[in-house]
C-alpha positions as CSV (number, residue, x, y, z in Angstrom):
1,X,4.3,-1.2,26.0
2,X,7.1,-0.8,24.1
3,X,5.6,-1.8,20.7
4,X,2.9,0.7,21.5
5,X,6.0,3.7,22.5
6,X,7.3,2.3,18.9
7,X,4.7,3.5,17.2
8,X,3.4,6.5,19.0
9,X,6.4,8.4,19.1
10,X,6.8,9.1,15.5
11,X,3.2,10.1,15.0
12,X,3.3,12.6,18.0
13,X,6.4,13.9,16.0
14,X,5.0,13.8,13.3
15,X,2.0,16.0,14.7
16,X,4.0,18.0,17.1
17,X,6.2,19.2,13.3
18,X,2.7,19.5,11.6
19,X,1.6,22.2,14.1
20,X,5.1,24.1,14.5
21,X,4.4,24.4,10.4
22,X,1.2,25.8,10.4
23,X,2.0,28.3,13.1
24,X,4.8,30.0,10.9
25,X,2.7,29.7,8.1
26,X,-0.3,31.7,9.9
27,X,0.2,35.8,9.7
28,X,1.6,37.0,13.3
29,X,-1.3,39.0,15.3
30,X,-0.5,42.5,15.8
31,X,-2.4,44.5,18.1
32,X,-2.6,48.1,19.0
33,X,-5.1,50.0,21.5
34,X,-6.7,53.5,20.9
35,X,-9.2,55.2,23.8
36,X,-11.8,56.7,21.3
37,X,-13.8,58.5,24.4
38,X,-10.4,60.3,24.6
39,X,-9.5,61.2,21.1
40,X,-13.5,62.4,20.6
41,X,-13.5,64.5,23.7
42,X,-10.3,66.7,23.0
43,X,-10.6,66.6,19.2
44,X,-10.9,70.3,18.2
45,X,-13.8,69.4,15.6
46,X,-15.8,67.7,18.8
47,X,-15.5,71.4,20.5
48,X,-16.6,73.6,17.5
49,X,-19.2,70.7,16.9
50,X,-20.9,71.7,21.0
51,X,-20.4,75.3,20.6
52,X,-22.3,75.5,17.6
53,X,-25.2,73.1,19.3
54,X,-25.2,75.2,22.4
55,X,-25.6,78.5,19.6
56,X,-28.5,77.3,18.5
57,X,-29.9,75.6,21.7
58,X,-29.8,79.0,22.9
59,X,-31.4,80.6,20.1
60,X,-34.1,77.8,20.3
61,X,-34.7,78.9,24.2
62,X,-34.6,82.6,23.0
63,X,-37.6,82.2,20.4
64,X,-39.6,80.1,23.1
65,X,-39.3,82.5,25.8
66,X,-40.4,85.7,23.3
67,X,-43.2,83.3,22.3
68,X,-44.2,82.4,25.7
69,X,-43.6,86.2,27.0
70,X,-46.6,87.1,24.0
71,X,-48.6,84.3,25.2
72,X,-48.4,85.5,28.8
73,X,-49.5,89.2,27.3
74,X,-52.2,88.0,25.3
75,X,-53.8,86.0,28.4
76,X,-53.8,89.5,30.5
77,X,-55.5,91.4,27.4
78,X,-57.9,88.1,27.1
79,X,-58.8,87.9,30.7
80,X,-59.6,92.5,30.7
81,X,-61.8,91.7,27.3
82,X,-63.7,89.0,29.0
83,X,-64.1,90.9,32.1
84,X,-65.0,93.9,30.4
85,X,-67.8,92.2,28.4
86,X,-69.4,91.1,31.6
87,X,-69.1,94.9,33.7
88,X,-72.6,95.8,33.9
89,X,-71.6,99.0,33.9
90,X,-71.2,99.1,30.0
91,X,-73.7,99.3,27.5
92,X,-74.9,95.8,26.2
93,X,-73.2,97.4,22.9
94,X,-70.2,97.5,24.7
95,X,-70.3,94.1,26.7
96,X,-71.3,92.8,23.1
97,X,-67.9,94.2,21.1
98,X,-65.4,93.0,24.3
99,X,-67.1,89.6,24.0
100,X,-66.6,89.7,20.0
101,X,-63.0,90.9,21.0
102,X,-62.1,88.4,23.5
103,X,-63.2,85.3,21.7
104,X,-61.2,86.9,19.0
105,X,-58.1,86.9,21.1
106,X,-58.7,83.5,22.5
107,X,-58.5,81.9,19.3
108,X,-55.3,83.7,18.8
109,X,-54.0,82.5,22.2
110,X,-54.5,79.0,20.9
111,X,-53.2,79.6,17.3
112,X,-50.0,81.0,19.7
113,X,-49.7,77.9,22.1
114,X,-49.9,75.7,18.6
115,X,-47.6,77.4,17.1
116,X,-45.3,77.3,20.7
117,X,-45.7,73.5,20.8
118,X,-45.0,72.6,16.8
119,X,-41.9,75.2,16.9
120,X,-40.3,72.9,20.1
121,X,-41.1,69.4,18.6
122,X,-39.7,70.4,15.4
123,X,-36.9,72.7,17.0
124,X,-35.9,69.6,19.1
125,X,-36.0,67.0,16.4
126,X,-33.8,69.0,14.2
127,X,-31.2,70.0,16.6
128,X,-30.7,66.1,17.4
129,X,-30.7,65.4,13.8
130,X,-27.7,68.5,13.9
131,X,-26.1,66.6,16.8
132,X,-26.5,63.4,14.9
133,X,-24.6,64.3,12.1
134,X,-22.0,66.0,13.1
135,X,-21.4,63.4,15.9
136,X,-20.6,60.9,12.8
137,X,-19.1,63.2,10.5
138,X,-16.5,63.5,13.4
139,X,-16.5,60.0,14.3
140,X,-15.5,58.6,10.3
141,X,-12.8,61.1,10.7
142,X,-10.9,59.5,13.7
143,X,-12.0,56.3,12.1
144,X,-10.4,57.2,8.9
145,X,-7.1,58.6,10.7
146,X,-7.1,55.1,12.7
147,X,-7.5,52.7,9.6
148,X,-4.3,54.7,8.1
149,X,-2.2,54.3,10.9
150,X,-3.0,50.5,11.7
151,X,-2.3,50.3,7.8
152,X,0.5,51.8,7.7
153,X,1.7,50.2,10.7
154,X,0.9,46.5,9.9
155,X,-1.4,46.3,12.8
156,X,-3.9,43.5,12.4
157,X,-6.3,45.1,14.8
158,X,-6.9,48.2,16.9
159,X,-9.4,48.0,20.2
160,X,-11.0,50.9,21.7
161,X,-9.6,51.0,25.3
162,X,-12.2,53.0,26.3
163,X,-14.7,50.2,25.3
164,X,-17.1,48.8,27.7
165,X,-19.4,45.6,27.8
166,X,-23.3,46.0,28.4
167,X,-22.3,44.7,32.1
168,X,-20.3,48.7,32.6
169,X,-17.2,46.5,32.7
170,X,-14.3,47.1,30.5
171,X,-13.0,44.9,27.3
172,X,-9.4,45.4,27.7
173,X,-8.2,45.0,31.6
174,X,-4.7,44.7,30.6
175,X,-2.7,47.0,28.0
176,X,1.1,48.2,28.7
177,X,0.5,50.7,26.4
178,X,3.0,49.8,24.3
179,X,0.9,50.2,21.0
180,X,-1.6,52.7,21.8
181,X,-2.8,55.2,19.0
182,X,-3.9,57.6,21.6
183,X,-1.9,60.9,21.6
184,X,-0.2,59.9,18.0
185,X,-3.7,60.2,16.7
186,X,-5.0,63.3,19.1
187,X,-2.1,65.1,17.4
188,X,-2.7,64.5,13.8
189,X,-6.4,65.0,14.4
190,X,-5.7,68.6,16.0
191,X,-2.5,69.7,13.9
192,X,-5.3,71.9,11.9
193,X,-7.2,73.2,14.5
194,X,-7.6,77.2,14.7
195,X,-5.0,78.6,17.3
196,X,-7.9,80.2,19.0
197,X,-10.1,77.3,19.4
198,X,-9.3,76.5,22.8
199,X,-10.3,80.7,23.4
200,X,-13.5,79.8,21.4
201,X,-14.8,77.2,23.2
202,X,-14.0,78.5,26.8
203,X,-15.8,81.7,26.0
204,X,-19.0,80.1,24.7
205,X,-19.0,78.0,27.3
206,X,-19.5,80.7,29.8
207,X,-21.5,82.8,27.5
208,X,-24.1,79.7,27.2
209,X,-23.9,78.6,30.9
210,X,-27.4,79.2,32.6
């Protein structure tokens, strides 16, 4: 037993030295945490962003309802043309002309209800395509601002504390907050917002609210 103590103990030192080594050798970790649902929501580029989707939302819902209001107006002329070219009490010529006139306006009725349907789908698609873009122009900007300050910082990583898994449960359940990027980054992110945009957004807000 003590041949075999003899000849262990100076290869677990020998190991134990090996791994102290390679542990100063290895770059220290350096972690910082940032809560990107946070910075996104009260960045002043994120509010300007929703007031100009709810501007044209609005707009959107103003052209449909005209539309539909002419559709609505074109179905009362139709239904007093077809009407009229089956009273008895006018002249065949007569019945004959509001018969010509109503199929007339029935075709434009359908022209009308095309024309209502293509303007949504296309309406739709391009305001998410608006969204779209200006929800990742926004986002490469934070991104951008992040990067510099885990550069300039030495950090090796930054998390989103906000983060969650596909289970709704969240990836960070511990963080003292000791190196969180939150408010330093909200800061320089807002430093060049407009002094009324706060004003801005609350009043078209309520101006958009149904």
């Amino acid at each position: 037993m003590k041949n075999v103590l003899k000849f262990a103990c100076p290869i677990l030192l020998l190991l134990l030295s090996a791994v102290v080594v390679d542990a100063q050798q290895q770059p220290s970790l350096k972690i910082a945490t940032f809560d990107l649902g946070k910075v996104f929501t009260n960045f002043y580029k994120t509010k300007l962003a929703e007031v100009s989707i709810n501007d044209r939302r609005t707009q959107i819902l103003k052209d449909e309802n005209g539309m539909i209001e002419d559709l609505k107006k074109g179905e009362i002329e139709y239904k007093a043309l077809l009407a009229g070219s089956n009273d008895q009490a006018l002249s065949a010529d007569e019945r004959d002309k509001k018969k010509l006139a109503a199929d007339t306006k029935l075709k434009d009725l359908q022209q009308t209800k095309a024309a209502l349907d293509q303007y949504d789908q296309s309406a739709k698609s391009q305001l998410a395509d608006q969204s779209q873009r200006l929800r990742e122009k926004i986002l490469a900007e934070i991104k951008d601002a992040v990067n510099a300050r885990a550069k300039t910082g030495g950090y090796t990583l930054v998390i989103d504390s906000s983060a969650s898994t596909l289970n709704i449960t969240p990836v960070i359940f511990y963080n003292n907050g000791q190196a969180d990027f939150t408010a330093e980054i909200l800061k320089q992110l807002n430093a060049g917002a407009p002094i009324d945009i706060n004003t801005s957004a609350a009043t078209a807000s309520k101006t958009n609210r149904p």
